[in-house]
C-alpha positions as CSV (number, residue, x, y, z in Angstrom):
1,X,-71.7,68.3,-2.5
2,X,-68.3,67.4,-3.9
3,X,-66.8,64.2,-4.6
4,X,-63.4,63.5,-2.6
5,X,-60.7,60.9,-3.0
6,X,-59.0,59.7,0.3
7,X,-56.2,57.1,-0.9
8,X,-53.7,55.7,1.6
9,X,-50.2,54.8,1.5
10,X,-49.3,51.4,-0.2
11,X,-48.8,49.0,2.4
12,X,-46.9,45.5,2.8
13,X,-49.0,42.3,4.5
14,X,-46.4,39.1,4.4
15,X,-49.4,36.9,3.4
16,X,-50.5,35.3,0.4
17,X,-53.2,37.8,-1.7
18,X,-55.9,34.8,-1.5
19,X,-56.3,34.6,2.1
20,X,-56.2,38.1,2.7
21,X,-58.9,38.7,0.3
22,X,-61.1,35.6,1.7
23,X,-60.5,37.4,5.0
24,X,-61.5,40.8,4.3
25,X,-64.1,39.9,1.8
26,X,-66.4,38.0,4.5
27,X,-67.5,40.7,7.4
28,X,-68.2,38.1,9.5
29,X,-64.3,37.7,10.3
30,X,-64.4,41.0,11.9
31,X,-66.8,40.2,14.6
32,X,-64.3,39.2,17.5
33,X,-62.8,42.7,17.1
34,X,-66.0,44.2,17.8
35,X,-67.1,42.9,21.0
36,X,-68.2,44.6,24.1
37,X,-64.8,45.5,25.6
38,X,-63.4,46.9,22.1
39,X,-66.8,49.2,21.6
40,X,-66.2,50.8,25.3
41,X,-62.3,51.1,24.3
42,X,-63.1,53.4,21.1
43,X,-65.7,54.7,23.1
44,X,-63.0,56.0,25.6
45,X,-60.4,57.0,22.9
46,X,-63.5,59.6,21.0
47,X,-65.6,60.2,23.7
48,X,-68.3,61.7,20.9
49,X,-68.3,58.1,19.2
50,X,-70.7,55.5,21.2
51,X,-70.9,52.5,19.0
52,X,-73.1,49.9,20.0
53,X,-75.2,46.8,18.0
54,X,-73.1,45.5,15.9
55,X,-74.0,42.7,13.6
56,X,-72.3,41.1,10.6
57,X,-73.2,38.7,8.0
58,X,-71.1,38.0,5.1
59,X,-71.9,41.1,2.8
60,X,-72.9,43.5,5.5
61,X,-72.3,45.3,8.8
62,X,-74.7,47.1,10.5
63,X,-74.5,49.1,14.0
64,X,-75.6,52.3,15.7
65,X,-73.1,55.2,16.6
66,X,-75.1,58.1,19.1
67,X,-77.1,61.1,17.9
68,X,-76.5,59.1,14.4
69,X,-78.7,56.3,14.3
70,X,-78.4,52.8,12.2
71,X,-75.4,52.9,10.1
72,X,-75.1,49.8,7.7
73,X,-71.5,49.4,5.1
74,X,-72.4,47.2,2.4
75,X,-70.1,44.6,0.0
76,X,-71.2,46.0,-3.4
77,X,-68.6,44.2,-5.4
78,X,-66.0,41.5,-5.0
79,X,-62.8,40.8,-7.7
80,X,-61.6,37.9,-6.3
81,X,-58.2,37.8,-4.6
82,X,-58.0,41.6,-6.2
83,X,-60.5,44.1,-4.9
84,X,-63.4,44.9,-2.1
85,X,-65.8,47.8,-2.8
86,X,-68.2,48.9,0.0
87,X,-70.2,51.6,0.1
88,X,-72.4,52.6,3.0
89,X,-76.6,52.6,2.5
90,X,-77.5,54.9,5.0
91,X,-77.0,56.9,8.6
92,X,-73.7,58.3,7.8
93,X,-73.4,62.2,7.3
94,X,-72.3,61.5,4.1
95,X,-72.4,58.8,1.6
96,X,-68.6,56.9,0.5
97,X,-67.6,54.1,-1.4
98,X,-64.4,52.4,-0.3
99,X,-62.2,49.7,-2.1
100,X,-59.2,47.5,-0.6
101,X,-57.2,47.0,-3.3
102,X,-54.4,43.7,-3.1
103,X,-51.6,42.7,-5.4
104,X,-49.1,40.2,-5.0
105,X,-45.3,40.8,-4.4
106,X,-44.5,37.2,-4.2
107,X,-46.5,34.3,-2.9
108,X,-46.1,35.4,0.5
109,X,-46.1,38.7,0.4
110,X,-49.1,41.6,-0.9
111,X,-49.1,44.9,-1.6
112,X,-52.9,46.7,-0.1
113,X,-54.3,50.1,-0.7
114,X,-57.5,51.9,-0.2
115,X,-58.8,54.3,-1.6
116,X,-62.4,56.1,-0.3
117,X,-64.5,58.3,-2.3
118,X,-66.9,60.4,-0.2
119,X,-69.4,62.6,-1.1
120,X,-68.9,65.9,1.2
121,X,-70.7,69.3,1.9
122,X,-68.1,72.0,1.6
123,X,-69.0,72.2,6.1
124,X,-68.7,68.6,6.5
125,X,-65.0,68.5,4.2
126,X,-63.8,71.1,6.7
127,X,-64.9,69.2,9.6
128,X,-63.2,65.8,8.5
129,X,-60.9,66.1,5.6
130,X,-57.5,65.8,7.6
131,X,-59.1,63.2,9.5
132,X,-60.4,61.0,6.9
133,X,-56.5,61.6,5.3
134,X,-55.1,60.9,8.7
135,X,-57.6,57.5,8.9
136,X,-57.5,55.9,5.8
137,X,-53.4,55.8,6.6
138,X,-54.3,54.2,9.9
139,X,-56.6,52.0,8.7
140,X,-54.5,50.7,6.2
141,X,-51.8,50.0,8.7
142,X,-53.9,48.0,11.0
143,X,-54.8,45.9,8.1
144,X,-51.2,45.0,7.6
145,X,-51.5,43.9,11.3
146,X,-54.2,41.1,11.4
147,X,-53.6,37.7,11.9
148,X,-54.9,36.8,8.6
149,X,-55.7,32.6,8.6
């Protein structure tokens, strides 16, 4: 096993840093993204991906992906208005800690970053490694995205 660092691209949100970190500090704001009809869409986008039994609280989201099992990604630490830190506690095929990362440009305006440290096998690196680059870039641009309130 071998630690690996995943960071993304700094990105833009034109929002003020406290209400995006109230946002994505509470999992509970991303259950309407996770309903039914979004499942069977990721579903049909990676076939090899069936998500199903989501739940959310606060700290924690918990949910089963196919031939995996119970996966559950954990708040571990909260800076307010400047970083999240998650890590996952189990059914993954390999254990990560993730941040989101948020300064302020101006009042209305952030910059975010993430950055993922994953502890790989040398087999599962090769399987994922240009998709967990490719991802954290993509996730970091749908972040830029939400309607943050």
């Amino acid at each position: 096993m071998s630690l690996q660092k995943y960071v993304s691209e700094i990105k833009f949100i034109d929002q003020n840093q406290d209400v995006i970190y109230n946002y994505l500090s509470d999992f509970k704001n991303f259950a309407s993204f996770f309903n039914e009809t979004a499942l069977a869409k990721i579903s049909e986008k990676i076939p090899q991906i069936k998500i199903s039994n989501f739940e959310f609280d606060s700290d924690s989201c918990r949910f089963n992906i196919l031939k995996m099992g119970h996966t559950e990604i954990r708040i571990i630490n909260r800076a307010p208005s400047k970083n999240i830190k998650m890590s996952n506690l189990n059914g993954a095929p390999f254990g990560f800690t993730f941040w989101i990362q948020l300064l302020p440009v101006s009042p209305y305006r952030t910059k975010i970053k993430l950055t993922m440290h994953a502890e790989l096998t040398e087999m599962i690196k090769m399987l994922v490694h240009k998709k967990l680059t490719k991802g954290i870039n993509q996730l970091a641009d749908t972040l830029t995205k939400i309607p943050y309130r």
